[in-house]
TORPA-969273 format. One record per residue (C-alpha): chain; z, x, y; residue number from 1; residue in one letter. Coordinates in steps of 0.25 Angstrom, whole numbers, plus 2048, in hexadecimal, padded with zeros to 3 digits. Example, Ala and Ser with C-alpha at 12.3 -4.5 7.8 and 13.67 -1.06 7.14 Angstrom:
2
ATOM   chaine     z     x     y   num   residu
ATOM        A   81F   831   7EE     1        a
ATOM        A   81D   837   7FC     2        s
//
This chain:
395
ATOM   chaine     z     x     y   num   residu
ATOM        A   E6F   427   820     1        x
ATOM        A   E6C   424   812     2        x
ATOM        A   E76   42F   80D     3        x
ATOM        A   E81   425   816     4        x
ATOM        A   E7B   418   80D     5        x
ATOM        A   E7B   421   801     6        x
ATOM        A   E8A   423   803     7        x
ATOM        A   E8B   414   808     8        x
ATOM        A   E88   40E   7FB     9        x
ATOM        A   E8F   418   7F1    10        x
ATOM        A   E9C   415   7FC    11        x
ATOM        A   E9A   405   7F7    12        x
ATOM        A   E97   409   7E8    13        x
ATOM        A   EA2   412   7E8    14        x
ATOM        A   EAC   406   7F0    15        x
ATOM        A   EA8   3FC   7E5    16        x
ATOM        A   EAC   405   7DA    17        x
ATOM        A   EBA   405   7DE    18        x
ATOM        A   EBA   3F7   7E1    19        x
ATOM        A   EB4   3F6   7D4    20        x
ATOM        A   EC0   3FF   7CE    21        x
ATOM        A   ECB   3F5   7D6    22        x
ATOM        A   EC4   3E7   7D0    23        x
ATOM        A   EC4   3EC   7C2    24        x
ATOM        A   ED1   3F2   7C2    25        x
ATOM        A   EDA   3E8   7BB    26        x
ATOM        A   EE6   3E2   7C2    27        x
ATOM        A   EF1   3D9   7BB    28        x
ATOM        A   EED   3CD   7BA    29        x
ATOM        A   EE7   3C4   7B1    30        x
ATOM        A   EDA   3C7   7AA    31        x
ATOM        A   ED5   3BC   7A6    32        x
ATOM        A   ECB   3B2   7B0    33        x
ATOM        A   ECD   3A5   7B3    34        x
ATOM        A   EC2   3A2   7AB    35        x
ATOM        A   EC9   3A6   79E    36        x
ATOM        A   ECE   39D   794    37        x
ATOM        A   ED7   39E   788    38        x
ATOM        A   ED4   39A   77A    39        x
ATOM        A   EE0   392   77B    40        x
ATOM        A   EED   38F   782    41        x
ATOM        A   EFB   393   77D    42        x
ATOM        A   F01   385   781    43        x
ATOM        A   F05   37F   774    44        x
ATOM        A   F05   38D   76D    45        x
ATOM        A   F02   39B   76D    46        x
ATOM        A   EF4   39F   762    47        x
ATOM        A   EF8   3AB   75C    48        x
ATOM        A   EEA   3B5   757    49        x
ATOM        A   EED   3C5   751    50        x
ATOM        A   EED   3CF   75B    51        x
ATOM        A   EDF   3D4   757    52        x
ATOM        A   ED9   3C5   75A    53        x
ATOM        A   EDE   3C8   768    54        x
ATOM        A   EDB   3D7   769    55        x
ATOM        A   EE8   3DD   765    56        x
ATOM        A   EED   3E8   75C    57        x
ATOM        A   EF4   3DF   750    58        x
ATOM        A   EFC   3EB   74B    59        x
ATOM        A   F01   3F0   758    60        x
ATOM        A   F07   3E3   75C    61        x
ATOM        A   F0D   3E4   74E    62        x
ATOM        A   F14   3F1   752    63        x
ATOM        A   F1B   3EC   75E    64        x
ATOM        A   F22   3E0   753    65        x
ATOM        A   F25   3EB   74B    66        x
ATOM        A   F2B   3F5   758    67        x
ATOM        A   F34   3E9   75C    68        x
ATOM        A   F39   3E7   74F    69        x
ATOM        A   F3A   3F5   74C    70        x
ATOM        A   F41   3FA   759    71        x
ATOM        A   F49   3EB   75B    72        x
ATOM        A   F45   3E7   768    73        x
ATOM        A   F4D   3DC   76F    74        x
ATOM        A   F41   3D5   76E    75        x
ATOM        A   F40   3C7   76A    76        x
ATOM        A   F31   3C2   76B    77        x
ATOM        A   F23   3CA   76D    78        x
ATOM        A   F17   3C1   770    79        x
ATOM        A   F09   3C5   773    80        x
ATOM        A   EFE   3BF   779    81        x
ATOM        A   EF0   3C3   77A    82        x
ATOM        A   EE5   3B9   77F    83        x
ATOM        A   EEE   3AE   77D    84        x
ATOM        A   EEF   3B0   76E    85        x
ATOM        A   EFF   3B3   768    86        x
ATOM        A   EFD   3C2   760    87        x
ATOM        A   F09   3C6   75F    88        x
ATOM        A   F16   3BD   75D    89        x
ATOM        A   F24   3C3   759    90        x
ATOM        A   F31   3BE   759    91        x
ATOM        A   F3E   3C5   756    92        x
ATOM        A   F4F   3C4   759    93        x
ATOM        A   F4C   3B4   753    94        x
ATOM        A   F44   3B0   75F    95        x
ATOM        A   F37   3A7   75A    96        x
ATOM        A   F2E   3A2   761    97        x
ATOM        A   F34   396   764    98        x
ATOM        A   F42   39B   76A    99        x
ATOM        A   F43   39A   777   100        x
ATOM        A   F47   3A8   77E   101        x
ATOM        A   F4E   3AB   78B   102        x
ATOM        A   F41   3B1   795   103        x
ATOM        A   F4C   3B4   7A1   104        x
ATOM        A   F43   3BB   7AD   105        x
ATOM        A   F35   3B4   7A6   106        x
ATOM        A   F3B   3A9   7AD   107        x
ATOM        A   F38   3AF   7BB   108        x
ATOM        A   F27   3AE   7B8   109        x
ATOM        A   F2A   3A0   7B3   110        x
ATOM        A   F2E   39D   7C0   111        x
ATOM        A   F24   3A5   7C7   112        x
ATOM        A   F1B   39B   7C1   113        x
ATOM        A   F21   390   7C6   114        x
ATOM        A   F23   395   7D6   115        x
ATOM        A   F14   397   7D3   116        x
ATOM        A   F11   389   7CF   117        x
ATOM        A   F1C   383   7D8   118        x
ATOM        A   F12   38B   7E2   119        x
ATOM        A   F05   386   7DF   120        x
ATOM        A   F0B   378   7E0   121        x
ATOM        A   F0F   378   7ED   122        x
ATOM        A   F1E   379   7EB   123        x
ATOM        A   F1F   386   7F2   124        x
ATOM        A   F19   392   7F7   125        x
ATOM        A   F1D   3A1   7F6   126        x
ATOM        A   F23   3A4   803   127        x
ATOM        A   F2B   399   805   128        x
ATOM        A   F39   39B   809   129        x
ATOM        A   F43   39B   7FD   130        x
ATOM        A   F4F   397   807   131        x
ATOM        A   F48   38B   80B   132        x
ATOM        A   F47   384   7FD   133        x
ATOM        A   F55   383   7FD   134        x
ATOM        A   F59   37D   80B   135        x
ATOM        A   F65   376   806   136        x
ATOM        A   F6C   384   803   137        x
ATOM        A   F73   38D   80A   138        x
ATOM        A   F72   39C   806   139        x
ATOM        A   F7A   3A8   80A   140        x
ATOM        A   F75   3B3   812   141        x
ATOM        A   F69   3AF   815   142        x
ATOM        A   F60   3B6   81E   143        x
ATOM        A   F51   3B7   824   144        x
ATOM        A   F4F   3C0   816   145        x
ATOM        A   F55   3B4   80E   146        x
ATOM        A   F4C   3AA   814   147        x
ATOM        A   F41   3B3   812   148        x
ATOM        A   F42   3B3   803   149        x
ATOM        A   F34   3AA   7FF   150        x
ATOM        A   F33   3A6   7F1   151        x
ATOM        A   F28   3B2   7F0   152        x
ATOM        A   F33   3BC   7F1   153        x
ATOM        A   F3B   3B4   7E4   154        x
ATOM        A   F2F   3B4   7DD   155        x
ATOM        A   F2E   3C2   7DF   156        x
ATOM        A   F3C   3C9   7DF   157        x
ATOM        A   F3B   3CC   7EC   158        x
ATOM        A   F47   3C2   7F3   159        x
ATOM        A   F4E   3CB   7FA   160        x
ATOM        A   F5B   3C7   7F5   161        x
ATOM        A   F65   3D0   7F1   162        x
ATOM        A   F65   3CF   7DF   163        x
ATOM        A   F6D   3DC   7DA   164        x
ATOM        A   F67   3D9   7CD   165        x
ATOM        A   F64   3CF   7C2   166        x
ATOM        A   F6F   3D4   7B8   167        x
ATOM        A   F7B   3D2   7C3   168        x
ATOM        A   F74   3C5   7CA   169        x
ATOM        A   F71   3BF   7BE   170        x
ATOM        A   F7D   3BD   7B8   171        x
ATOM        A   F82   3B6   7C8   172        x
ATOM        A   F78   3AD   7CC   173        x
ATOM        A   F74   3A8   7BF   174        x
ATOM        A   F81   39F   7BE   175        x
ATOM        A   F85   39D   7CB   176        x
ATOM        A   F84   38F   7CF   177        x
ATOM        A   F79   390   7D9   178        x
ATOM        A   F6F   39B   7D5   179        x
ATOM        A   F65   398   7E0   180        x
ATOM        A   F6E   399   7EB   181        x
ATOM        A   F75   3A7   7E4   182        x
ATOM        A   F68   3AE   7E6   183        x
ATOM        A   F65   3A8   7F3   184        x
ATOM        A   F74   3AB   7F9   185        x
ATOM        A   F70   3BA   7F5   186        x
ATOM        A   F6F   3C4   801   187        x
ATOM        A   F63   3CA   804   188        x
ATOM        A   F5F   3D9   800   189        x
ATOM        A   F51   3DA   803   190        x
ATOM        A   F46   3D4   80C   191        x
ATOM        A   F3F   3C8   803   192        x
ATOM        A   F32   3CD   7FE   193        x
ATOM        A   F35   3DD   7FE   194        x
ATOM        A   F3F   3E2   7F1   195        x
ATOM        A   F3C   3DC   7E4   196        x
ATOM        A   F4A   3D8   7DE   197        x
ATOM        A   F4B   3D1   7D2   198        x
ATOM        A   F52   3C4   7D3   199        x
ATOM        A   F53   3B9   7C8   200        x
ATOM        A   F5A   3B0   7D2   201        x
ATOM        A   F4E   3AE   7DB   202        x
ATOM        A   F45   3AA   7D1   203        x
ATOM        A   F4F   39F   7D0   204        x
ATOM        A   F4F   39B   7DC   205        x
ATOM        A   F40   399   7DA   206        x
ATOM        A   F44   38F   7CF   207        x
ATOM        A   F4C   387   7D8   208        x
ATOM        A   F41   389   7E3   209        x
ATOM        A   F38   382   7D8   210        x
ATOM        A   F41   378   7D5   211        x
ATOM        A   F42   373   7E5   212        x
ATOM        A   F35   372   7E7   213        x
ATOM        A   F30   36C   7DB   214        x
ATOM        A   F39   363   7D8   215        x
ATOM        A   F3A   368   7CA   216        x
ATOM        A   F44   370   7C2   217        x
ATOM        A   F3C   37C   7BE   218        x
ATOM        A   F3D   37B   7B1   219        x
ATOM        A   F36   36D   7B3   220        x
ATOM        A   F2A   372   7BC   221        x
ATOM        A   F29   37F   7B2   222        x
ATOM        A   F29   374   7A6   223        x
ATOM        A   F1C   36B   7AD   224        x
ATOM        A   F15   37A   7B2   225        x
ATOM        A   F17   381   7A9   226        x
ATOM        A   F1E   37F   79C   227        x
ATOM        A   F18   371   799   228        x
ATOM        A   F09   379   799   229        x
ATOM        A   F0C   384   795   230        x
ATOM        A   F11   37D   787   231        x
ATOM        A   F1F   383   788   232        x
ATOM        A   F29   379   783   233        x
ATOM        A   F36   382   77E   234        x
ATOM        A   F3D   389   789   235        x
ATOM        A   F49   387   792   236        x
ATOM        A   F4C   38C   79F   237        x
ATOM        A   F5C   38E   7A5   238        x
ATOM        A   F5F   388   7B3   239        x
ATOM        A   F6B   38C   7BD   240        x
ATOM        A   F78   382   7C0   241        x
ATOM        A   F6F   37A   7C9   242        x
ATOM        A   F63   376   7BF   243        x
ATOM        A   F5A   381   7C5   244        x
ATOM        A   F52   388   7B9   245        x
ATOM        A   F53   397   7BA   246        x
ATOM        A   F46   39D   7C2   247        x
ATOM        A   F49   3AB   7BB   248        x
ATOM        A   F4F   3A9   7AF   249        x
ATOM        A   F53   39F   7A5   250        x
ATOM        A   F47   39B   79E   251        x
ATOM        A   F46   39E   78F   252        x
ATOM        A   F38   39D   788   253        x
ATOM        A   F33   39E   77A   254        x
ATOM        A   F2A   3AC   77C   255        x
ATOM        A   F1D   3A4   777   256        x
ATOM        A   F20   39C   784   257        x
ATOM        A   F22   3A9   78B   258        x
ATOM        A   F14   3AB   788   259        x
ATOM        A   F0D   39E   78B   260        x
ATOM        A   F13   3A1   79A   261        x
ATOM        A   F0F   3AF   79A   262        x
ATOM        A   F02   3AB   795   263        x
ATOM        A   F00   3A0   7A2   264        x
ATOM        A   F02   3AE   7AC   265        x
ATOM        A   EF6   3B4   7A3   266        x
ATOM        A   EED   3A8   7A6   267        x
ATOM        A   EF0   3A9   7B4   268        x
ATOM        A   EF8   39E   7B3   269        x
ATOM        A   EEE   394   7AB   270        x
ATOM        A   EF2   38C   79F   271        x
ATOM        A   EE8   384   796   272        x
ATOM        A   EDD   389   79E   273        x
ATOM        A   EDE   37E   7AA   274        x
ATOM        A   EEB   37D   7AC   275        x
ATOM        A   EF0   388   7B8   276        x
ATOM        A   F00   386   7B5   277        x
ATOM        A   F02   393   7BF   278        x
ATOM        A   EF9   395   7CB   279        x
ATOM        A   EF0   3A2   7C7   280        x
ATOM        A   EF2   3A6   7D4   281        x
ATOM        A   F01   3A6   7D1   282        x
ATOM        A   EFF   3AD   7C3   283        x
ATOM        A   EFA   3B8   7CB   284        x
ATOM        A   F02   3B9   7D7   285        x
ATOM        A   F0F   3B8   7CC   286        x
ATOM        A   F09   3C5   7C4   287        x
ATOM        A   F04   3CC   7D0   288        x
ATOM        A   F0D   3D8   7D8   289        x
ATOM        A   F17   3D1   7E3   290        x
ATOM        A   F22   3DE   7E2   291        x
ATOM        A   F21   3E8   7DC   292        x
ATOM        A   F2F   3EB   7D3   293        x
ATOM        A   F2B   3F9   7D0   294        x
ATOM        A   F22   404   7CD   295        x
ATOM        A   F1E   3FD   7BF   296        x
ATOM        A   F22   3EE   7C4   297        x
ATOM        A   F1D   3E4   7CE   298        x
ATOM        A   F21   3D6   7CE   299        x
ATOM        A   F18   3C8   7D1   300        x
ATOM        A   F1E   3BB   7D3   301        x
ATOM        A   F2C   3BC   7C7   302        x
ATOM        A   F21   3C4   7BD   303        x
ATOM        A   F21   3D3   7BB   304        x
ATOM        A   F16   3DA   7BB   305        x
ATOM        A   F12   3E8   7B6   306        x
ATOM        A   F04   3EC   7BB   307        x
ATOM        A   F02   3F8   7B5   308        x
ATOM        A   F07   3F3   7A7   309        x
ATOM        A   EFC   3E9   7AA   310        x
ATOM        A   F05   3DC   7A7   311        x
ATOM        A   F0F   3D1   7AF   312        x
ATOM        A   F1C   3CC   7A8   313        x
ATOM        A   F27   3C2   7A9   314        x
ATOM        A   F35   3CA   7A6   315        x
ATOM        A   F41   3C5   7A1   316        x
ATOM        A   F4E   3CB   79D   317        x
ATOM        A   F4E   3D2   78F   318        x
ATOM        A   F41   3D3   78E   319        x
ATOM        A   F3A   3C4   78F   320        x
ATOM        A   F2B   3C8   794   321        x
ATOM        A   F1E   3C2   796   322        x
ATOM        A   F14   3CD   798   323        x
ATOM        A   F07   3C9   79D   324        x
ATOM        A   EFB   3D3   79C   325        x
ATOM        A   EED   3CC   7A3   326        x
ATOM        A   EE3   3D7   7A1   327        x
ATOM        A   EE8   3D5   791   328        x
ATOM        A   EE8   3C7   791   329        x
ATOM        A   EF7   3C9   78A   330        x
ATOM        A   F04   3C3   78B   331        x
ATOM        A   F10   3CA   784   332        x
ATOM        A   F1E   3C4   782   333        x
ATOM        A   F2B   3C9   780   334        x
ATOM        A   F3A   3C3   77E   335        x
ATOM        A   F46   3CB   77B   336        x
ATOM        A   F55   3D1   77F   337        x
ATOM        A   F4F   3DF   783   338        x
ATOM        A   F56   3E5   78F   339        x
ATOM        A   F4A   3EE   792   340        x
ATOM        A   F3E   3E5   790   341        x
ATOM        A   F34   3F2   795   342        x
ATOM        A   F33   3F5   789   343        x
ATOM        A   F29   3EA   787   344        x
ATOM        A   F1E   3F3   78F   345        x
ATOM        A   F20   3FD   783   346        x
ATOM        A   F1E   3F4   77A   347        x
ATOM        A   F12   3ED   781   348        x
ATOM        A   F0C   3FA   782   349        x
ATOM        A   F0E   401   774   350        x
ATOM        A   F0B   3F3   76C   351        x
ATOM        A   F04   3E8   776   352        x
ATOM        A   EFB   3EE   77F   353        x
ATOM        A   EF6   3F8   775   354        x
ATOM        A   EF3   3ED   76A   355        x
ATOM        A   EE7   3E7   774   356        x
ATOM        A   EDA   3EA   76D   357        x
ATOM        A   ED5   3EA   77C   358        x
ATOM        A   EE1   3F1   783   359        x
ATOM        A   EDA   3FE   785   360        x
ATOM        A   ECB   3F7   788   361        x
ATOM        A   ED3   3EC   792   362        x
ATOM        A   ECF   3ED   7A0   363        x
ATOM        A   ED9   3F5   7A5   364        x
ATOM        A   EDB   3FD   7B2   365        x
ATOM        A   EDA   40B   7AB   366        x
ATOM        A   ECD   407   7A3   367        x
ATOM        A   EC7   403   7B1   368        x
ATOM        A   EC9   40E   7B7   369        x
ATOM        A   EC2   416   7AC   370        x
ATOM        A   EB6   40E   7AE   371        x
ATOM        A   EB5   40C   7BC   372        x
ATOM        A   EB9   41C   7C1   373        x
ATOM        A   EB0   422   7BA   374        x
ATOM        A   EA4   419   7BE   375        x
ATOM        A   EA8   41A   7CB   376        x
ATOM        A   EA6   429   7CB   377        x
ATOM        A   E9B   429   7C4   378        x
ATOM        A   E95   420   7CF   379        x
ATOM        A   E99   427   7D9   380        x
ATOM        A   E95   435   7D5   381        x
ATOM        A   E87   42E   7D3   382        x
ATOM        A   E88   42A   7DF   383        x
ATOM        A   E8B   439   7E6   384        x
ATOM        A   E7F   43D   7DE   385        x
ATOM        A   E75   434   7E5   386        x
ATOM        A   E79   438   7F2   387        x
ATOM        A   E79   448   7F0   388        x
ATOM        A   E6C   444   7E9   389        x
ATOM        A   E66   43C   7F6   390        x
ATOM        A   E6C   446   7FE   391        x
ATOM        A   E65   452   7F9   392        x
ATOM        A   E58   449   7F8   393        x
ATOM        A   E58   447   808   394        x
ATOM        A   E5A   455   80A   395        x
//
């Protein structure tokens, strides 16, 4: 009986080791609390500090300057941001910081913000049907997987429709005179919600979406949500023959601005401490797996997300980037004309990471494990010793 209460309780010990293990183990999302405040906010400018003030390697960040330069990356801005303080500002290719630059894809998270806003509101919920925000239209081939598409499966990649790819599509439904109805006159490949299928024109029908039910163009409801608090005052955004801003493209952005936005998602969507411009819960849901793209790659809602890298990013075409790192509390922006931005990892790896003071005493899944495995073996082989030692007592 008491060999049974022995082995009882180093059962529940042992259980509450690994669930020990499983709550410390990091996971992607933002580090800091929603007690934490900031020394400042970034609304009419970004503070600039050394890297050493913010716990990064001076001379390091000074070696990826000089590797751009050296190897002549199609790189035209590098920004860097640690605990909201500017470290490392570079321009090259005649950009400054007040030139506007052309984000492309960054646009897609733009408008993830927005849905998520429109959301909170009350405009419109996830799983509405996108067919029925346009009743007065009458689309081709449409079928039970047609009407099935929600605004999830947009925000998601995973409409269904039939997009052979973004270099032959782009160049067609772009300038035709009716973007929203060309995507949604596509056939359908897939059932909604199974294969993730990149689409730039199903993010703008999420633009036009926004625009019906808030009576607003999307520029404007971006401008009083976001671009008014957020202090960014230089930018432009395209829109299609019909006035409909562009939901995955079009925008173009000083990188600084670039930042400021970036810098919203590493807050969990709170600006000047009070304001919530993006609902947290959104922030989370938007950086948090929906599909998964590959072995490396998931996606959330129009924001990619690399877990074992440990960061979430907006993409844009030739190499426009906003990469967020929570459990660093960093932000890294890039602008360019590269036609393989992966390099960025490379750099990130060889320069960034490895110039925080703190990278390799950060609480990382690795170091965790380090401490936790061993303590939990140790207790349990102490644990195997009481018993034998009680058991050979009672005999």
């Amino acid at each position: 009986m008491k060999e049974q209460q022995w082995q009882k309780s180093w059962t529940i010990c042992f259980i509450c080791l690994i669930l020990s293990c499983y709550l410390c183990y990091p996971k992607m999302e933002n580090s800091l609390s929603k007690s934490s405040t900031r020394d400042y906010w970034p609304t009419d400018g970004w503070e600039t500090s050394s890297p050493e003030e913010q716990m990064m390697d001076s001379e390091k960040l000074a070696n990826l300057l000089a590797h751009i330069e050296e190897e002549q990356l199609f790189i035209d801005s590098v920004l860097i941001i640690r605990h909201g303080y500017l470290v490392e500002e570079q321009y090259y290719h005649n950009y400054t910081r007040n030139k506007l630059h052309q984000v492309w894809s960054v646009t897609k998270s733009f408008t993830s913000a927005l849905i998520g806003i429109a959301k909170e509101e009350g405009y419109l919920t996830l799983d509405q049907k996108v067919l029925d925000f346009f009743p007065e239209r009458n689309f081709s081939h449409v079928d039970a997987r047609k009407q099935a598409i929600t605004i999830e499966h947009l925000l998601t990649m995973t409409s269904g429709l039939d997009w052979p790819g973004e270099g032959i599509m782009g160049g067609v439904w772009i300038p035709s005179e009716d973007p929203v109805e060309f995507v949604l006159n596509r056939t359908m490949e897939h059932n909604p919600g199974e294969v993730f299928t990149y689409n730039s024109g199903a993010t703008h029908v999420l633009s036009a979406i926004l625009q019906k039910v808030t009576g607003k163009t999307t520029l404007a409801y971006a401008q009083e949500k976001l671009f008014e608090p957020l202090g960014m005052g230089n930018l432009t955004w395209d829109q299609d023959q019909l006035g409909i801003y562009f939901g995955g493209h079009g925008l173009a952005l000083t990188p600084r601005d670039m930042a400021r936005f970036g810098y919203l998602y590493l807050n969990n969507g709170t600006w000047e401490e009070e304001q919530q411009l993006v609902p947290r819960t959104w922030v989370n849901q938007s950086t948090s797996k929906n599909i998964q793209v590959d072995e490396a790659t998931d996606y959330g809602y129009l924001w990619w997300l690399y877990p074992e890298r440990g960061l979430y990013a907006a993409q844009g075409f030739l190499g426009q980037r906003i990469f967020v790192f929570p459990e660093y509390d960093l932000l890294v922006v890039f602008t360019g004309a590269l036609f393989d931005a992966t390099i960025y990892f490379e750099l990130m790896e060889q320069y960034i990471l490895s110039a925080l003071l703190d990278y390799n005493t950060q609480s990382t899944g690795t170091s965790y494990l380090f401490i936790i495995v061993p303590i939990a073996v140790s207790f349990s082989y102490l644990i195997t010793q009481k018993i034998m030692t009680r058991k050979r007592k009672e005999k």
